[in-house]
Backbone as a printed PyTorch tensor [residue, N CA C, xyz], in Angstrom:
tensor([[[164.1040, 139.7680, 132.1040],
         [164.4770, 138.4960, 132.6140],
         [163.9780, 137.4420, 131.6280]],

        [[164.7780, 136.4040, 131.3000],
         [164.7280, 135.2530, 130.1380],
         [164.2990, 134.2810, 131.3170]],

        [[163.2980, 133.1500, 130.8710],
         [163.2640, 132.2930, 131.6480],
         [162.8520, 130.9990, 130.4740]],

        [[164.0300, 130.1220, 130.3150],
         [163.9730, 129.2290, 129.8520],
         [163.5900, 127.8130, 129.9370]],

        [[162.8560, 127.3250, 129.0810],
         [162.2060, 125.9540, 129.3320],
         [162.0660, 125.4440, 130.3590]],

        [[161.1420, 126.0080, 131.0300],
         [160.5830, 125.7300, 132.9040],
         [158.9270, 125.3690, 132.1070]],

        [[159.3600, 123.8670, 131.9580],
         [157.9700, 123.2370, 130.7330],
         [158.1820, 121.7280, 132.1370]],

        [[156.6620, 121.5040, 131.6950],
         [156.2810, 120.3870, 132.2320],
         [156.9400, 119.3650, 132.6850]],

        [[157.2400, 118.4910, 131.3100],
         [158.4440, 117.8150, 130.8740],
         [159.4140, 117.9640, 131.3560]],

        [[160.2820, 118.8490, 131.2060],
         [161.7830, 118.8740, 131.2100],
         [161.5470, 119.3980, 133.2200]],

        [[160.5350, 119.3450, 134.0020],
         [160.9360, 119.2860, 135.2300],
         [161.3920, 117.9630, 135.6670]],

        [[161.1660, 116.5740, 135.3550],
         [161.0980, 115.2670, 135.2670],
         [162.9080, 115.1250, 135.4840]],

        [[163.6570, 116.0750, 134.7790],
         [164.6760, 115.8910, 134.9110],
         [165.5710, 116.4670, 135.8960]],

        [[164.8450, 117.4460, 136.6360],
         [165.9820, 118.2070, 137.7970],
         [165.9030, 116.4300, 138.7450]],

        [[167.6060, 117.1130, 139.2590],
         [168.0120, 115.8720, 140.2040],
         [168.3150, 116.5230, 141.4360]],

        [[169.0070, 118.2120, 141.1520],
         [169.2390, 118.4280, 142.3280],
         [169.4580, 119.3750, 143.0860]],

        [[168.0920, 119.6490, 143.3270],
         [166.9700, 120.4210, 144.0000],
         [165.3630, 119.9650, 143.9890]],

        [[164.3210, 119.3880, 144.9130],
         [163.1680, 119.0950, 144.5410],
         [162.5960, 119.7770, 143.7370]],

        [[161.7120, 119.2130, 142.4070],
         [160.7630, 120.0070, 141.8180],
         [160.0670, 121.1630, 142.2200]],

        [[159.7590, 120.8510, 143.4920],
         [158.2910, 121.5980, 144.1720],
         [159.4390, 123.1990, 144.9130]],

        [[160.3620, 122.8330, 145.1670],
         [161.0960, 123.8070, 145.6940],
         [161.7810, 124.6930, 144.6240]],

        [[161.9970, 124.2850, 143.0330],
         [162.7830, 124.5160, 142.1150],
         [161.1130, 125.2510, 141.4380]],

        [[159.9180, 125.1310, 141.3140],
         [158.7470, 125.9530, 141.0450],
         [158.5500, 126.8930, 141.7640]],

        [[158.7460, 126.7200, 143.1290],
         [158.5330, 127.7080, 143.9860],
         [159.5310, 128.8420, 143.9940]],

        [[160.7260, 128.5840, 143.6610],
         [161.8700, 129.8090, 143.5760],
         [161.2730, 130.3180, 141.9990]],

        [[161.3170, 129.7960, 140.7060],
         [160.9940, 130.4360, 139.7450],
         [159.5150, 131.4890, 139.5680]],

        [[158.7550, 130.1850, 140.1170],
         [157.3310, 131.4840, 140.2080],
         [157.3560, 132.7910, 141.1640]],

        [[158.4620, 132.7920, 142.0590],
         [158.5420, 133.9060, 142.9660],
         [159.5440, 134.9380, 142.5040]],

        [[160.6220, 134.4620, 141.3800],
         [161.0900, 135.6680, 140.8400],
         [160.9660, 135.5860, 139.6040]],

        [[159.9700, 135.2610, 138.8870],
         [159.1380, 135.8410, 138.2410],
         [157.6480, 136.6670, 138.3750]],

        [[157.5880, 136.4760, 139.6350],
         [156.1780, 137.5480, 140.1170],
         [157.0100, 138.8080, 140.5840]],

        [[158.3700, 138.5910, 141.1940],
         [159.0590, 139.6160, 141.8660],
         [159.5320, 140.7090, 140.4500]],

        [[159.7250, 140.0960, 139.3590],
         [160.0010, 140.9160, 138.0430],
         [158.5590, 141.1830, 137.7020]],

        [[157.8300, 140.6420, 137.5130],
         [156.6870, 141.7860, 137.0560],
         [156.2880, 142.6280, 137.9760]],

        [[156.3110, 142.7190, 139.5410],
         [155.6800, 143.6130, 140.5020],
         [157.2310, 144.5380, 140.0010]],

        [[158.3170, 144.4290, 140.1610],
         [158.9550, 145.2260, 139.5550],
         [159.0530, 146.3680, 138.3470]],

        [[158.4750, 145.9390, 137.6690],
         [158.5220, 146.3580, 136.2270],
         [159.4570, 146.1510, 135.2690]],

        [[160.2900, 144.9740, 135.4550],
         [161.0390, 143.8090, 134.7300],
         [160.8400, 143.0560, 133.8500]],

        [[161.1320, 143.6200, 132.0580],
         [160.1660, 142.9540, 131.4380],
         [160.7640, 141.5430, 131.4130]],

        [[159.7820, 140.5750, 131.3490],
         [159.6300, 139.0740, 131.3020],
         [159.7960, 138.5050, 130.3610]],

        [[160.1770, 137.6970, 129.8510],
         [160.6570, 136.6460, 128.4320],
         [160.5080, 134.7780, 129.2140]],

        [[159.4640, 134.3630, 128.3040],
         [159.1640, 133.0400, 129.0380],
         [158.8640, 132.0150, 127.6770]],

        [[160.3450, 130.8880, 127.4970],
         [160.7170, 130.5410, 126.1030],
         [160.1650, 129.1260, 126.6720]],

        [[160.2140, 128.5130, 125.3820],
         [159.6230, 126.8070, 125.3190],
         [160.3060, 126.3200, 124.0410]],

        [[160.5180, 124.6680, 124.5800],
         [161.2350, 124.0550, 123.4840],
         [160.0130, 122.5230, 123.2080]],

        [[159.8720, 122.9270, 122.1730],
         [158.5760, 121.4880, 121.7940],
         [157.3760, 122.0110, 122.5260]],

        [[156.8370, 122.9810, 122.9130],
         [155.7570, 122.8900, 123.8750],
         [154.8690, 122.4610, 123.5110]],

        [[154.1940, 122.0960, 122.4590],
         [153.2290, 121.3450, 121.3350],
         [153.2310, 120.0670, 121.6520]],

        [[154.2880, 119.5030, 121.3880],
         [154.7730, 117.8090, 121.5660],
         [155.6530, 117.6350, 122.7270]],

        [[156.8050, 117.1870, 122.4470],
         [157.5920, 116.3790, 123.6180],
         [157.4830, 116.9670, 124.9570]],

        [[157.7920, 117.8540, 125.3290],
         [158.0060, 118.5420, 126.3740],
         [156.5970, 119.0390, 127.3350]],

        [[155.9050, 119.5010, 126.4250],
         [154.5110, 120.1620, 127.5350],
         [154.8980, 121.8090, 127.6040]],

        [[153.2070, 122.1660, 128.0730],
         [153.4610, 123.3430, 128.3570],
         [154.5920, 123.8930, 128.9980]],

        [[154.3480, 125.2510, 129.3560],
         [155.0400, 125.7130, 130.3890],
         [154.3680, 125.4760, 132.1260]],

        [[155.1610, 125.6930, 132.7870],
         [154.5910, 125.0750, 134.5120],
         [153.8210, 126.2910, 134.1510]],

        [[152.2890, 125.9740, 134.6460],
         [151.0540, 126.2410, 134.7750],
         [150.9030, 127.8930, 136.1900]],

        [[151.9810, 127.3880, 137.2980],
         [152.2820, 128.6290, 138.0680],
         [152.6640, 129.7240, 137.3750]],

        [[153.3350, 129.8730, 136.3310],
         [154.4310, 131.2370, 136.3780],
         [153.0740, 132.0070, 135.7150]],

        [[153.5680, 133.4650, 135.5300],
         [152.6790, 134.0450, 135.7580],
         [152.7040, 134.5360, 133.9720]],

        [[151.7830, 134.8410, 133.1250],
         [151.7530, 134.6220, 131.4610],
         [151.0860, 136.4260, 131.6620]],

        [[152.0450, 136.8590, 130.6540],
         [151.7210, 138.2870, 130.6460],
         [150.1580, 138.5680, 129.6580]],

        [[149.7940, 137.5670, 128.9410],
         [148.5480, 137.7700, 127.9880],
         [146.9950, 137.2370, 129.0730]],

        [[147.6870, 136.6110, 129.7230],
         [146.2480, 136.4820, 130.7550],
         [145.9430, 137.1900, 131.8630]]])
């Protein structure tokens, strides 16, 4: 599973679906792919500068 630029930043821009409801579906199928054994892919655009990390919920396979 690819999960693309779900960064700080670029949440600022969903219009339509709440933030808090649009984190809550991604961090839950991305926990549902790793309890799976689904390998994970979790991309960033600028995460250094413009944009920000990635949302702090999802789950980072190195920690």
């Amino acid at each position: 599973m690819v999960l693309v630029d779900h960064q700080i930043g670029l949440l600022s821009g969903v219009r339509d679906i709440p933030v808090g409801e649009l984190k809550h579906n991604v961090v839950a199928l991305a926990r549902a792919a790793t309890v799976l054994g689904i390998p994970l892919v979790v991309t960033t655009t600028a995460a250094e500068s413009m944009w920000g990390p990635t949302t702090p919920e999802l789950p980072h396979p190195f920690s």
